[in-house]
N, C-alpha and C positions, 0 to 999 in steps of 0.2 A: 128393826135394826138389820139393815143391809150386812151381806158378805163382802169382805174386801179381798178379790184373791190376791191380789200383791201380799196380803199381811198373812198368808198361811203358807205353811210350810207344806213344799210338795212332798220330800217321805213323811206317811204318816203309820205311827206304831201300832200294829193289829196285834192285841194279844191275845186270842185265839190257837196259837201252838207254841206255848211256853216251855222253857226247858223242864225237864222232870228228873227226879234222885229219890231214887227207891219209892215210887208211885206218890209223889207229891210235888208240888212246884217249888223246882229250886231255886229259893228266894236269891240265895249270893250273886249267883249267874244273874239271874232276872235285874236284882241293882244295878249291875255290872253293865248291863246292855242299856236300861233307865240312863245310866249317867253319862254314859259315852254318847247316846241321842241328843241328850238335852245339852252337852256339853258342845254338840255341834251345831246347835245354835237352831233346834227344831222340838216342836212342843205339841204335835196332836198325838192325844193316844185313843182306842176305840176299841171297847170291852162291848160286852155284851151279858145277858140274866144269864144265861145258857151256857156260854164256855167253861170250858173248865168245869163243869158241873156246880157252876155257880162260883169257884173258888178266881175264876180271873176279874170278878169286882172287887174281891177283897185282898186280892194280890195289888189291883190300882192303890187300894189304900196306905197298904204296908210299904210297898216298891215307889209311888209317886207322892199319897199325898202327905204324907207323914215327913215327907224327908224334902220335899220343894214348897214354898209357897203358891197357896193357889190361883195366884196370878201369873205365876210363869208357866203355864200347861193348857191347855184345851184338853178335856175330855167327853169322849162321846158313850152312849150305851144303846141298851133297843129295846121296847115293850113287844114281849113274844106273844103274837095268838093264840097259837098253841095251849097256855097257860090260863086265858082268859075265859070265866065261863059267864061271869055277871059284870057290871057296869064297877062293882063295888072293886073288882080283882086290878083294876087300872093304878086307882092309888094304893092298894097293897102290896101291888109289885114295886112301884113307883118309888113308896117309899122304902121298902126292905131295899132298894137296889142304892140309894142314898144313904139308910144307914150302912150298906156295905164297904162301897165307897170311901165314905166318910168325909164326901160333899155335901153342902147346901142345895149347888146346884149343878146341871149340868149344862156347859158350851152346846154339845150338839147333841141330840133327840132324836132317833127315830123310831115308828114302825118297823119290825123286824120282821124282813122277807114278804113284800107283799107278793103275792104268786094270784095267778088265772083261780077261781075257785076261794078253796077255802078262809086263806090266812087273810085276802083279804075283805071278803065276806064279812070275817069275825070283827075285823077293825071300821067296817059299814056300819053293821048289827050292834056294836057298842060305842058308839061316837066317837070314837077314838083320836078322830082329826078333831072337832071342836076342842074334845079333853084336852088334845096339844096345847091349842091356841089359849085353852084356859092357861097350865102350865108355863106357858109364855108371858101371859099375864101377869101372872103370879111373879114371876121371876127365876123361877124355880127349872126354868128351860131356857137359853138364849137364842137358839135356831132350832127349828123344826123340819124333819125331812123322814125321811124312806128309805129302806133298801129296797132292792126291788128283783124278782126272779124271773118272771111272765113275760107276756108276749107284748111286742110292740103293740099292738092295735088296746091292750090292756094298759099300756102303759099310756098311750093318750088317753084313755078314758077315765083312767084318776088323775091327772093332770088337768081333765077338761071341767074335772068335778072339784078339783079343791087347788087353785088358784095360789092356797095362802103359803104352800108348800114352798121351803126354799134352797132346800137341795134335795138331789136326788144319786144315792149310790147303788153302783152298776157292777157285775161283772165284766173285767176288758180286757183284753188281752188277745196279740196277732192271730194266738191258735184258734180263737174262739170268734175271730170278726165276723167270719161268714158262716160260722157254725149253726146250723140249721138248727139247734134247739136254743140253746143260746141264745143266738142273733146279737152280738155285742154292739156289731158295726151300728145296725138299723136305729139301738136303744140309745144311742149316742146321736148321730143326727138326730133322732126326736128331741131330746135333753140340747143339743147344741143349738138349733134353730128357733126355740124358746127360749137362749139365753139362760137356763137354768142351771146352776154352778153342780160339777159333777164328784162325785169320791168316788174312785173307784177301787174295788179290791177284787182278788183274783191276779192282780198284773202278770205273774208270773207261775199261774194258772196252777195256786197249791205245789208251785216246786217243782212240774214237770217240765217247765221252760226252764229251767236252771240246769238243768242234766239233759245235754240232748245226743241225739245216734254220733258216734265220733268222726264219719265224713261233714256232719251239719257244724258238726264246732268246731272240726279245722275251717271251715269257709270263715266263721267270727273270729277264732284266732291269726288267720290271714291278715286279716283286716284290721284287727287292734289286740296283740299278741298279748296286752298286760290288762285287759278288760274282761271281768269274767262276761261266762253265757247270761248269766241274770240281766245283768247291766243291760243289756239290747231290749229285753223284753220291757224294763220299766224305762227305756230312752222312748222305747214306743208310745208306751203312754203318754209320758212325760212331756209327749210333744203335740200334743194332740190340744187347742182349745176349746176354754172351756171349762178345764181339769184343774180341781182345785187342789185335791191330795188324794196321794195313790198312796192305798195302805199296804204293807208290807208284813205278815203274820211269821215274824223273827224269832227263830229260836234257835240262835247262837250269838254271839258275841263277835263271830268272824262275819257275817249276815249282815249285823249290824252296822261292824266296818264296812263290808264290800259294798251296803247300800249309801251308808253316809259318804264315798268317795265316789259314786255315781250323781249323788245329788250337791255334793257342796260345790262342785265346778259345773254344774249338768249341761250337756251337748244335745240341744237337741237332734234328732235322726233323722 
């Protein structure tokens, strides 16, 4: 089953830094941003075993799946290396991360961070890519893919090795195109010249492109006085082929506006 990017929604919900009220996830806020998303007419959300210390799968449950049908949402997560020691650990995560949830199944799948060395070593050493392909089979995964931390020259060579891969997410973002560790630009033409449909997170590189020195933001507020600094950095993306959804790790409800009125009319840059 091919990706359609016409049918996915370019903001997509990272929830990854969820609001918090006296050292827990505040569930009211969190609805509150859930329903003004979905009310704008955009449906990917992308949790992970890890966030949250585990509690942003079972926040998907209580915040999304409890309260929408699970026809109107995409959700993605990621099988962590880190955690895996035997062959046997794939469907134990697999499945705790489903009952967390409190889907059947999940829209998108990946390996989480494959990086130069070890993480993804682990996902070599345990077949991890066939296990997808099983999981797809199954039904139990609809798209399978990666994130990915490493170096271009690594990044074609899982690519060269497992073909059946059908996206791939990136860190991207202006500050980071020609960042020598990084390398956002290089990991994007690789992904863009195979046609491989891209997610990208980081756009607004953890927040630091949203607050910039006050000579850099008068030049953006120059230029469009009623557009925040965020705005620029995901029109960057936004504009970029190839890109299927840029996720956005929202933790406010004002975040949430400023991204939905960057993307319900989006310009690109």
């Amino acid at each position: 089953m091919s990706i359609d990017l016409n049918t996915m929604p370019k903001l997509g919900f990272g929830l990854m830094r969820l609001p918090e009220k006296d050292g827990t996830i505040d569930m009211d806020h969190v609805n509150r941003m859930v329903d003004a998303y979905m009310q704008a007419g955009m449906n990917y959300f992308d949790t992970a075993y890890v966030y949250h210390g585990g509690n942003s799968e079972k926040t998907v449950k209580e915040a999304l799946v409890k309260r929408y049908p699970r026809d109107r949402f995409m959700l993605a997560t990621k099988l962590p290396a880190w955690v895996l020691k035997t062959p046997e650990d794939r469907d134990r995560v697999f499945n705790e991360q489903l009952e967390r949830c409190g889907v059947d199944y999940f829209d998108f799948y990946l390996l989480h961070s494959i990086e130069d060395g070890s993480n993804g070593e682990t996902y070599e050493r345990l077949d991890c890519f066939n296990w997808g392909l099983k999981k797809k089979a199954e039904g139990k995964i609809r798209h399978f893919g990666f994130s990915f931390h490493g170096s271009p020259a690594y990044l074609m060579q899982v690519l060269d090795a497992h073909p059946e891969i059908e996206f791939v997410q990136i860190q991207l973002n202006y500050a980071d195109w020609k960042n020598p560790v990084v390398r956002s630009g290089e990991l994007y033409e690789i992904l863009h010249a195979r046609n491989i449909p891209m997610i990208i997170m980081e756009p607004v590189k953890g927040g630091t492109l949203a607050s910039l020195k006050p000579e850099l933001e008068q030049m953006y507020k120059a230029v469009r006085p009623e557009a925040s600094v965020a705005s620029w950095a995901l029109r960057f993306v936004g504009s970029l082929p190839g890109v299927m959804t840029i996720l956005s790790g929202m933790s406010t409800a004002d975040q949430v506006a400023d991204n939905i009125k960057t993307f319900s009319h989006f310009e690109p840059l």
